[in-house]
C-alpha positions as CSV (number, residue, x, y, z in Angstrom):
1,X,-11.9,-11.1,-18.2
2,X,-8.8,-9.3,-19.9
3,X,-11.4,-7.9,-22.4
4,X,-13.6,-7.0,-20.3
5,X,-11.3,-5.0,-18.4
6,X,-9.8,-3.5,-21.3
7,X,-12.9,-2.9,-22.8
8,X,-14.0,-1.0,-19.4
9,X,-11.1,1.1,-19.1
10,X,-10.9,2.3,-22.8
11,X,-14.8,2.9,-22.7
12,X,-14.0,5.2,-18.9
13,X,-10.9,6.8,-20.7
14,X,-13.5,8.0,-23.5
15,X,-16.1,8.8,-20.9
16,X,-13.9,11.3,-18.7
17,X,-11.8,12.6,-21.6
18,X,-12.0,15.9,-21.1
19,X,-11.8,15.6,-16.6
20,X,-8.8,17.5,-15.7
21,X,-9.8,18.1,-11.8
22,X,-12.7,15.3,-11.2
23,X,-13.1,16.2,-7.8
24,X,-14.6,19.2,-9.0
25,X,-16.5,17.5,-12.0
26,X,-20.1,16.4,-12.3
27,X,-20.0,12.7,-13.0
28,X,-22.7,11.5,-15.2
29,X,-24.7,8.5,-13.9
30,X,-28.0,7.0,-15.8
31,X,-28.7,10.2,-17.6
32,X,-28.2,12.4,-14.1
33,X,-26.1,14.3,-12.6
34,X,-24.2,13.9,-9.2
35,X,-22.9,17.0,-7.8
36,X,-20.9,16.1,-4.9
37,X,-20.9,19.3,-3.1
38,X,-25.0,18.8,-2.8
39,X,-25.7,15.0,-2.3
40,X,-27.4,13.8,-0.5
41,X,-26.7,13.0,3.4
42,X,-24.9,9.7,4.1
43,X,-28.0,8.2,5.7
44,X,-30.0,9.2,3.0
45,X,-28.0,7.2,0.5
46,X,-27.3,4.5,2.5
47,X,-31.4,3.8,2.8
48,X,-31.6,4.5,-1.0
49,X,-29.0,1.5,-1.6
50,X,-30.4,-0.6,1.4
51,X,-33.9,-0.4,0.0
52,X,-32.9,-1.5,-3.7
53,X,-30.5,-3.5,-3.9
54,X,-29.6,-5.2,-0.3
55,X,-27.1,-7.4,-1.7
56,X,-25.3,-4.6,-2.8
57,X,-25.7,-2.2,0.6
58,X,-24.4,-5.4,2.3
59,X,-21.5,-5.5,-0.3
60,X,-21.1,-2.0,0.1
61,X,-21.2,-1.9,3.7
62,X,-18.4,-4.5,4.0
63,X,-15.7,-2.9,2.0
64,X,-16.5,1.2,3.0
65,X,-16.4,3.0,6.1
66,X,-16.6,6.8,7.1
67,X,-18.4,7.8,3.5
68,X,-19.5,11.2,2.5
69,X,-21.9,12.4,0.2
70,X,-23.6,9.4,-1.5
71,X,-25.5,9.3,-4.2
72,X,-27.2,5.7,-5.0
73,X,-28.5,5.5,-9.1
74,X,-30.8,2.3,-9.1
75,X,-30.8,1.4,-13.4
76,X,-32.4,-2.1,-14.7
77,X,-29.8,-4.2,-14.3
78,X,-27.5,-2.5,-11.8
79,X,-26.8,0.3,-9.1
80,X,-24.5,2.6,-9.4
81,X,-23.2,4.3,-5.5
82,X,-20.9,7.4,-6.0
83,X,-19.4,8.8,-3.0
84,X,-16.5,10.9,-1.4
85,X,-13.9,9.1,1.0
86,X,-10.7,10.7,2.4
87,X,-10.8,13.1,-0.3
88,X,-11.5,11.0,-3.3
89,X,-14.6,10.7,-5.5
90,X,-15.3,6.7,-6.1
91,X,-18.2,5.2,-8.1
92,X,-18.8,1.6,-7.6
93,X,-21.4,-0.3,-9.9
94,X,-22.9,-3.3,-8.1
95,X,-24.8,-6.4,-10.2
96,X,-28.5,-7.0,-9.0
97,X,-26.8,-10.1,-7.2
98,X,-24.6,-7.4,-5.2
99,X,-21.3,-8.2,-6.9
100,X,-19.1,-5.2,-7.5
101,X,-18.8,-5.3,-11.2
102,X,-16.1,-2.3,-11.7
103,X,-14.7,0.4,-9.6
104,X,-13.7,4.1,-10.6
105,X,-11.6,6.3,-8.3
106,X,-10.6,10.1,-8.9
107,X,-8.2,11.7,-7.0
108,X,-4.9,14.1,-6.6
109,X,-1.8,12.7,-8.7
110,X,0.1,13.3,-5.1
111,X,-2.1,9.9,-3.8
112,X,-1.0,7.9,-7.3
113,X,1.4,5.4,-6.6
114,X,4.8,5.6,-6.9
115,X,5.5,2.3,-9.7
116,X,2.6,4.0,-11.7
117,X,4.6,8.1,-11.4
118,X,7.6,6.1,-12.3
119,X,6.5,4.3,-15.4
120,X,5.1,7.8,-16.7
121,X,8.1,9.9,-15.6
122,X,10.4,7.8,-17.2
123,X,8.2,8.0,-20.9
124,X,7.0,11.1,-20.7
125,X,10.2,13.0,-19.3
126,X,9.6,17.4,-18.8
127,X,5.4,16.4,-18.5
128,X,3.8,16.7,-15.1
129,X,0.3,14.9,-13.7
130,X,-2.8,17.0,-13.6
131,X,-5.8,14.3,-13.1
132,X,-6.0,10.8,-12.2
133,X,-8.8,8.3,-12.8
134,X,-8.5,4.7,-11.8
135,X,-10.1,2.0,-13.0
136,X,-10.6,-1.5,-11.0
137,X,-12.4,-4.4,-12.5
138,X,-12.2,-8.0,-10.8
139,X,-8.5,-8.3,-9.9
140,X,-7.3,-5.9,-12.2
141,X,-6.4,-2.4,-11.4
142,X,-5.8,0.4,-14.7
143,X,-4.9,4.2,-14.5
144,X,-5.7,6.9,-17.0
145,X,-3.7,9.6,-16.3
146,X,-3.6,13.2,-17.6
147,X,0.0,15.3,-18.4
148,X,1.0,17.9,-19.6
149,X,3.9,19.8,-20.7
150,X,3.8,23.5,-22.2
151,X,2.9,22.4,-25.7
152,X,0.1,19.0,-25.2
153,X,-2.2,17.5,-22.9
154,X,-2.0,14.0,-22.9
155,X,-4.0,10.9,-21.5
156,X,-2.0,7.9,-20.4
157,X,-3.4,4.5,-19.7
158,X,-0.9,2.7,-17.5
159,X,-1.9,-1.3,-16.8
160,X,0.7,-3.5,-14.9
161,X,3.8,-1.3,-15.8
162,X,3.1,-0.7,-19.2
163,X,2.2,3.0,-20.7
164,X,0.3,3.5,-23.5
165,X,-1.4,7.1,-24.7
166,X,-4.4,7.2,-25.5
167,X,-5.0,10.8,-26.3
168,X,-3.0,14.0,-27.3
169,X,-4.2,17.8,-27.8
170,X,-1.9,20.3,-28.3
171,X,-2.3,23.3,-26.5
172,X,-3.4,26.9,-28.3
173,X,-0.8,29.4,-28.8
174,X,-1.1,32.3,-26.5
């Protein structure tokens, strides 16, 4: 399960790289794009999930409340819901069996909490948050964050207390 959770967030921090504001980013899903300022209405998506996967909708229906904008992506082997909630993109992939197999949530560094600022702020001193991505699977909860300072970017996975960085740019010269 630690592998797999690993293995989830690495493969999400190489996905969303380069996502410095994902509430304003189109989120690739199945080869599509989801563009949450034109999803679909609420109902709509809520029938899409309801009519293919029902274990899922049920799933889904028990955990969320007051949902904008979904989007429901229906692959071979599972289905993929993307919606906005109190201001914060979230794309949950459900098994055929309706378990939630991982969870990814993008929203303002203001909503990160306060252990994970702390465990950046105190290893990366003079850098500020810009983007926030986190990553659920099971029991287990993972961040990638994005900083910057006025020389690098910087992508820092945080898992139970522990930083690590994952990427670095340096910024061009003015």
């Amino acid at each position: 399960m630690k592998k797999l959770f690993f293995s989830v967030l690495t493969i999400t921090g190489m996905l969303f790289a380069n996502t410095s504001n994902a509430q304003n980013q189109y989120v690739a899903l199945s080869g599509k794009s989801y563009d949450p300022n034109a999803a679909t209405s609420s109902s709509e998506g809520m029938a899409t999930l309801a009519n293919t996967n029902q274990k899922a909708y049920k799933n889904f229906v028990s955990h969320y409340s007051n949902i904008n904008d979904i989007s429901v992506t229906d692959g071979k082997k599972t289905s993929i819901v993307v919606f906005k909630n109190a201001g914060i993109l979230t794309r949950v992939c459900y098994s055929k069996k309706g378990e939630c197999l991982n969870t990814i949530r993008y929203y303002d560094p203001a909503m990160l909490p306060q252990s994970v600022k702390d465990a950046i702020k105190a290893d990366y001193a003079g850098y500020s948050i810009f983007g926030v991505t986190e990553v659920t699977v099971g029991e287990k909860t993972g961040y990638l964050v994005k900083i910057q300072n006025e020389k690098y970017w910087k992508t820092i996975k945080v898992v139970d207390g522990e930083t690590e960085e994952t990427e670095k740019f340096e910024k061009a010269n003015p």
